[in-house]
N, C-alpha and C positions, 0 to 999 in steps of 0.2 A: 049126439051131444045130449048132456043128463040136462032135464028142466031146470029152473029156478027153484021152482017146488022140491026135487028130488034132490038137489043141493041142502035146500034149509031144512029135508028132516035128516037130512044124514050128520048134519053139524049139529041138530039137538041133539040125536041120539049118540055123538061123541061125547056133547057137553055132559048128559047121564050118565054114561060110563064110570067118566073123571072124576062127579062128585060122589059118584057112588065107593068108586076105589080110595079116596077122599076120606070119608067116613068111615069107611073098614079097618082103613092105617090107624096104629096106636097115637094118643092124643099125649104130649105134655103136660102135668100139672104145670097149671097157670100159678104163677108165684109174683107176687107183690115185689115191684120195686122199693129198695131200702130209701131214704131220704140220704141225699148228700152227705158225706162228715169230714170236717176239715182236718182232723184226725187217720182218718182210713181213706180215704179217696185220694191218691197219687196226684201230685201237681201237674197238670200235664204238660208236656215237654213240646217244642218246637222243634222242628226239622235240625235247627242246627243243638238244641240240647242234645238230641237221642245219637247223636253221634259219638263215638269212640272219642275220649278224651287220649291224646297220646301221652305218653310218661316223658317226664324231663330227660332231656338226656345227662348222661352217666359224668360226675366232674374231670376234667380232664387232670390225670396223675401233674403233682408236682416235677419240673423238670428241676433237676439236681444238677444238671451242669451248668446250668448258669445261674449267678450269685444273684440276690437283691442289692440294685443298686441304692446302697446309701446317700443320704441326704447331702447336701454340699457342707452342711456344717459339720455331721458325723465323719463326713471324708478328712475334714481341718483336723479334726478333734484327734481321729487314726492315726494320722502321718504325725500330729505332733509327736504320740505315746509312744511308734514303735519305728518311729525317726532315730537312730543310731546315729553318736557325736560324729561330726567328719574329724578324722584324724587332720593330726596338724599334717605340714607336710615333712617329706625327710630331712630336708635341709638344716630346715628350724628345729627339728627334733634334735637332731644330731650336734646343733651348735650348743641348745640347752643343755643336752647332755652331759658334754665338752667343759660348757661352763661352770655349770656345778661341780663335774670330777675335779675341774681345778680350783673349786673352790675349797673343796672338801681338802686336796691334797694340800694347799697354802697353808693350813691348818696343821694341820699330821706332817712327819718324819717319814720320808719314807725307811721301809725299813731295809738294813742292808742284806743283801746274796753272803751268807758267811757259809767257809769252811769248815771241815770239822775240826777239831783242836789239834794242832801237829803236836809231836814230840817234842819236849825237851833239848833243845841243842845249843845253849846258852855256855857249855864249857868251853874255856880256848882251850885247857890244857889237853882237852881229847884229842883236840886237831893235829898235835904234833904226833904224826905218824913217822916212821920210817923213811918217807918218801919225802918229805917235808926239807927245805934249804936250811942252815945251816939260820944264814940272817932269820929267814922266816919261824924258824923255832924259838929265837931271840928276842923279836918283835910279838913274839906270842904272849911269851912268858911276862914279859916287862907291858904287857897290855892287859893280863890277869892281875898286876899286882895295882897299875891304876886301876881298875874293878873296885876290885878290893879296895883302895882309899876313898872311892867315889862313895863305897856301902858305908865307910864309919866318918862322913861327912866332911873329909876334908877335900873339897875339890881343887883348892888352887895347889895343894902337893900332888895329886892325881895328874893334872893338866900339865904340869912339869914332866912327871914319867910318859905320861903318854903322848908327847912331844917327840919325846927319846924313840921311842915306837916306828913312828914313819922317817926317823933319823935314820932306824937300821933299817928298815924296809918298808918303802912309800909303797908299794901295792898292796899292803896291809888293810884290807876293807875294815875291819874289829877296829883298827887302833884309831879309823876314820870318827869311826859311829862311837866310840866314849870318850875322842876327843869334843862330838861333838855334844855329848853329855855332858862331859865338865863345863861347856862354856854357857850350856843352856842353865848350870847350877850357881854360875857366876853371873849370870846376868845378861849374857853376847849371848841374846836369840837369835840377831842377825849373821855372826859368825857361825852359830850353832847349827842354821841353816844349809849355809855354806858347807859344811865338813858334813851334813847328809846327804847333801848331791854327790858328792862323791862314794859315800860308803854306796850309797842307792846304784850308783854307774856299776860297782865290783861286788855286789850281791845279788845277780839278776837272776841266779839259779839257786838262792835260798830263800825260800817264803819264811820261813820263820823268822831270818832275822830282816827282811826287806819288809814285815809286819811290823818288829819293833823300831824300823829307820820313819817309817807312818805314825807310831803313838807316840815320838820322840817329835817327827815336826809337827803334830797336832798340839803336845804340848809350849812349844814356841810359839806359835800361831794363836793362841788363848791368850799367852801372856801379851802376846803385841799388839790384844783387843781385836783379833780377827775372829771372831766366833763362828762365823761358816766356814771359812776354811779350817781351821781347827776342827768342825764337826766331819768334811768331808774327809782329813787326814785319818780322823780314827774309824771313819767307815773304811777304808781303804784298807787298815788294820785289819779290821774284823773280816773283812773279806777274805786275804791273804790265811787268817787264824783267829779261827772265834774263841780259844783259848789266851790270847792276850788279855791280860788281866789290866793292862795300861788301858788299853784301848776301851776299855768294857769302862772302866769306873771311869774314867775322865770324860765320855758321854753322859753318863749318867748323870755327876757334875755341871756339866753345860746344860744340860736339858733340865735340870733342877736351878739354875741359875735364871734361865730363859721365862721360866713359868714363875718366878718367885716376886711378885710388884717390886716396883722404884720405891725407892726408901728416899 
């Protein structure tokens, strides 16, 4: 075992060594510290400063499927503006409806369904064909020549001949309807009615003159103060023949009567 002695110089002669290798190494310029500057001297930070500030996170996208719900007043405020009327119901619609076309109609004529203008077939003299009865060519003829006196105004000589008429032959429909003309020219509207139910019975297959058996009782029916019936007889006419010229002017007539004030 090494002395005491031979321990402490060997630890001098380490300590030599070191200051000597000490002193050989290159030395640092010694440099003056600066003085503080509240300017260039860093604030110094605390454990929790010097940490990672994390970034906000990123805003979350607006969601587009669901709406901002409005206010309760903005909701009143919506529903009133884009609130559509309730329909009435059908009932009441349809009774309004009703009501005013009939109001509107009480007002206006209607207007009649007419035909188109038939032909001319006013001659008796045509009718006596070949085939024709002996009476009935008789009763023709003596029913042209009442015509004829009804046209140059004499009806009570008319109404004498055409008497004579259904003397030679009562099935004689003509000799019916200008008897019943004479007596509507004398005065017997009520007779004159009379003697068109009959021609009316024995003309059911000629419009044109079951047209003029219509403007003949419409004309009666005027004179007896019956004004609607009168106006539906010469509708009746026009319907049958919109060429009756009776039927056409004596509406006119009435309907110019109707609109003209109480005197």
């Amino acid at each position: 075992m090494l002395s005491l002695r031979t321990k402490n110089s060997l630890l001098g002669a380490t300590a030599g060594w070191l200051v000597f290798l000490y002193g050989c190494a290159p030395q640092r310029p010694y440099r003056a510290p600066l003085p503080p500057s509240s300017s260039t001297t860093p604030a110094l930070r605390t454990p929790q400063s010097t940490a990672p500030i994390p970034a906000p996170p990123p805003p979350e996208p607006p969601d587009t499927s669901r709406r901002p719900v409005p206010q309760e007043g903005k909701i009143r405020e919506q529903d009133i503006r884009t609130q559509s009327p309730t329909p009435p119901p059908a009932g009441k619609e349809t009774k309004e409806s009703s009501r005013q076309a009939g109001i509107g109609e009480s007002h206006t004529t209607p207007e009649p369904t007419v035909s188109p203008a038939l032909p001319d077939d006013s001659s008796l003299l045509a009718k006596i064909t070949p085939g024709v009865t002996p009476q009935r060519a008789a009763s023709l003829r003596l029913t042209d020549e009442g015509r004829k006196l009804l046209d140059a105004g004499d009806a009570a000589k008319a109404l004498t001949r055409l008497e004579r008429t259904i003397a030679i032959d009562s099935t004689n429909p003509y000799g019916y309807f200008y008897l019943a003309k004479a007596q509507n020219r004398l005065g017997g509207y009520k007779e004159s009615l009379n003697f068109l139910d009959v021609a009316e019975s024995r003309l059911s297959g000629e419009p044109f003159w079951l047209a003029e058996v219509h403007a003949l009782r419409g004309d009666n029916y005027r004179a007896l103060g019956q004004p609607q019936r009168a106006e539906t007889s010469y509708m009746q006419s026009l319907r049958l023949n919109s060429g009756n010229r009776t039927a056409a002017d004596a509406l006119l007539r009435l309907h110019a009567d109707a609109q003209s004030p109480t005197k």
